[in-house]
C-alpha positions in Angstrom: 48.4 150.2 117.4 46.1 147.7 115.1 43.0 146.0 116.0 43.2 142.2 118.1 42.6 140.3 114.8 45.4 141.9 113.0 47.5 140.9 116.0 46.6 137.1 115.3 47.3 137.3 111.5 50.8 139.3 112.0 51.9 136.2 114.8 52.1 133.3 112.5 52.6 129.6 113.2 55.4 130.1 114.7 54.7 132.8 117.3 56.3 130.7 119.9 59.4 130.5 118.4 59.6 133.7 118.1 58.7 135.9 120.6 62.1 136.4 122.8 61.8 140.2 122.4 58.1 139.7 124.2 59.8 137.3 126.7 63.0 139.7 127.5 60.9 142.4 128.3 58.8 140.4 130.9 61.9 139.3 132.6 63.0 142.5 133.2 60.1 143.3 135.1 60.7 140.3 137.8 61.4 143.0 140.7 58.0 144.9 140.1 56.1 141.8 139.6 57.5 140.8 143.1 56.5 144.0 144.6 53.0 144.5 143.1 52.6 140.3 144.6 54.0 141.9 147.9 51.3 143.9 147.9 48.6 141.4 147.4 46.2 141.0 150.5 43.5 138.6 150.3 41.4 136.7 152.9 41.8 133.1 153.0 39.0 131.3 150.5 38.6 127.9 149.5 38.0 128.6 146.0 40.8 128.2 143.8 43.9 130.9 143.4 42.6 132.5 140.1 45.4 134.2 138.1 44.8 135.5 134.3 47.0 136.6 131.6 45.0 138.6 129.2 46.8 138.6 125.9 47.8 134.6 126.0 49.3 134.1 122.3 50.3 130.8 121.9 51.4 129.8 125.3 55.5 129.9 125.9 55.6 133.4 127.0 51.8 133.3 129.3 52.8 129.9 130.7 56.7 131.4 132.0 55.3 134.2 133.5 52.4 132.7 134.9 55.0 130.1 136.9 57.1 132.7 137.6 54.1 134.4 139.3 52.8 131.7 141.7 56.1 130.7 142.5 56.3 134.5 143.7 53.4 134.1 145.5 54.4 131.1 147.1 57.7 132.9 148.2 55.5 135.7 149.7 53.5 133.4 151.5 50.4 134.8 150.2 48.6 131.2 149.6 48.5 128.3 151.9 50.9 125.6 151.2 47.8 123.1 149.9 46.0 125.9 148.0 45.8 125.3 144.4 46.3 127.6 141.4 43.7 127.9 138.1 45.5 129.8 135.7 43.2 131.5 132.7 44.8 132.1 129.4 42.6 134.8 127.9 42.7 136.1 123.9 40.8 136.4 120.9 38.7 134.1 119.3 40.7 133.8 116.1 43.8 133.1 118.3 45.8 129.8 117.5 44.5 127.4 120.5 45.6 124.1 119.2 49.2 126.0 119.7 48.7 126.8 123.4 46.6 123.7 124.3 49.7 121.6 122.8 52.5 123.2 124.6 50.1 123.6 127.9 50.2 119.7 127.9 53.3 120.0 128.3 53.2 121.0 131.9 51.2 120.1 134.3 52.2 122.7 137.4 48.7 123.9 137.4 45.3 123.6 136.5 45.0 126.0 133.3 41.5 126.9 131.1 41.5 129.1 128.1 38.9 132.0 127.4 38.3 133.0 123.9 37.0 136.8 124.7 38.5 140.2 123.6 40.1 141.3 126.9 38.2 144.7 126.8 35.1 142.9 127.4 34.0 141.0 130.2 36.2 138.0 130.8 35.2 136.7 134.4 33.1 136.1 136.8 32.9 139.4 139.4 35.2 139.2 142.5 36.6 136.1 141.2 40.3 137.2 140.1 43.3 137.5 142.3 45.8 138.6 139.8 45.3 139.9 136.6 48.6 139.9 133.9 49.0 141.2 131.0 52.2 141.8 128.9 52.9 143.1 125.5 49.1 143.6 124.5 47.7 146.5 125.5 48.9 148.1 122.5 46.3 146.3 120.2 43.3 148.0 119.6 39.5 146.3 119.7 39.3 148.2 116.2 40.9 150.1 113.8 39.3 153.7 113.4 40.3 154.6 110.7 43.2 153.9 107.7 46.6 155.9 107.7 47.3 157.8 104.6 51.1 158.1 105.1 51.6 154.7 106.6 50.5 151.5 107.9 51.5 152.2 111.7 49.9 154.4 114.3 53.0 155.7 115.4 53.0 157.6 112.3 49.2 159.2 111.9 48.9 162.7 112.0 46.0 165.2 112.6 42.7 163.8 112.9 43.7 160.2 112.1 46.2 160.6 115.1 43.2 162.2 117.1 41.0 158.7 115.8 43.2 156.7 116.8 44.0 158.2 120.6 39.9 158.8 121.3 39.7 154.4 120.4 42.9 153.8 122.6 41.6 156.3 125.1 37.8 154.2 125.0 39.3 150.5 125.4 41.4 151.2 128.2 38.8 152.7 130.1 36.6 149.3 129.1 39.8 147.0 130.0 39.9 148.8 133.4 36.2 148.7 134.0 36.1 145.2 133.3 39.3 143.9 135.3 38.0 146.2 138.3 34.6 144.0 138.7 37.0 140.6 138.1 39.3 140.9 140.7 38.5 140.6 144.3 39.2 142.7 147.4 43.1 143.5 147.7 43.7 141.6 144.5 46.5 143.3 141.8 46.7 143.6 138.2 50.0 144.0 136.6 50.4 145.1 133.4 53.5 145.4 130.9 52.7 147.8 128.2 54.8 149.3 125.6 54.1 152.8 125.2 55.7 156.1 123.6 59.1 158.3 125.4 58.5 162.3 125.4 59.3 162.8 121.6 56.7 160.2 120.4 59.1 157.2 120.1 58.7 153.8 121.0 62.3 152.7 120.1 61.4 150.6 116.7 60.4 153.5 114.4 63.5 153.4 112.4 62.6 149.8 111.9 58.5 149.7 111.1 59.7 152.8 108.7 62.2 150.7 106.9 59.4 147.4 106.8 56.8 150.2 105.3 59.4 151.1 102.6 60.5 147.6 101.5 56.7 147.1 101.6 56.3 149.8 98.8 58.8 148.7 96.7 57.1 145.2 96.5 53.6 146.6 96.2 54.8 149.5 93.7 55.0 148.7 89.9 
């Protein structure tokens, strides 16, 4: 876990190029994203099909799922055929927008907007969101609560700086829940990918953020 600006300084320029790990996990959780659609159940409205994907990055990943998405809900007749879709692309200020506005230009499918606000605060208007998305992001705290004196990741904190840093994950997912709960409307759904920790405390890369941390010494120590 690190704080949302961190996330933006560790993504680069060239984020969209390289974020197939980010994509492959989203594509292999097409059959739940189909049911948790299946179970959308909305009255008819002649305000626009609101979707957001909080935790946009730079576009390629937000915009395939976010097509992948309404053409599910196309599929599940959820919409009428004429209804039209406003996608919102959601992330921190300090996120690279000239990189998603470029590459949304690129596709016109749907109307899309961008909303520069930490996603544990209020993002929309209340009763306004159909679906709410987000994938991969969850894991990035508003703030870090304190430093790690073993380490630079979470995963490896221990005692009290372990207890910090649960109590501030603990805090912004009840505000990220609060807040989505106003946004979305009657029978709306919010879907969320989020990487998280097996019964031993692993998340599957330790071996490799422990072998970045000691390269990282090596460099840094005379």
């Amino acid at each position: 876990m690190a704080t949302n600006t961190d996330a933006t300084l560790v993504m680069g320029d060239g984020y969209n190029e390289n974020c197939r790990p980010q994509l492959a996990a989203v594509d292999s959780t097409i059959p739940y994203i189909r049911e948790a659609i299946n179970a959308l159940n909305i009255q008819p409205s002649s305000s626009p099909f609101i979707i957001a994907d909080f935790g946009s990055a730079h576009g390629r990943n937000s915009m395939h799922v976010m097509k992948m998405i309404m053409q599910c809900v196309k599929e599940a007749n959820k919409v009428e055929d004429e209804k039209q879709f406003l996608v919102v692309h959601n992330d921190i200020p300090t996120n690279d927008w000239t990189a998603l506005f470029n590459f949304l230009n690129e596709d016109n499918s749907c109307y899309s907007v961008a909303n520069g606000r930490s996603f544990y605060e209020s993002c929309l208007p209340p009763n306004s969101l159909s679906i709410g998305y987000s994938s991969t992001s969850l894991h990035w705290l508003s703030r870090k609560p304190c430093n790690i004196s073993n380490h630079c990741a979470s995963l490896f904190a221990q005692g009290n700086e372990l207890k910090a840093f649960q109590e501030q994950a603990h805090l912004d997912w009840t505000h990220f829940l609060e807040h989505r709960s106003r946004e979305l409307i009657s029978g709306g759904v919010l879907i969320l990918l989020i990487p998280c920790i097996d019964d031993q405390g692993s998340n599957g890369f330790d071996i490799v953020r422990e072998l970045l941390y000691t390269c990282a010494q090596s460099l840094l120590t005379p």
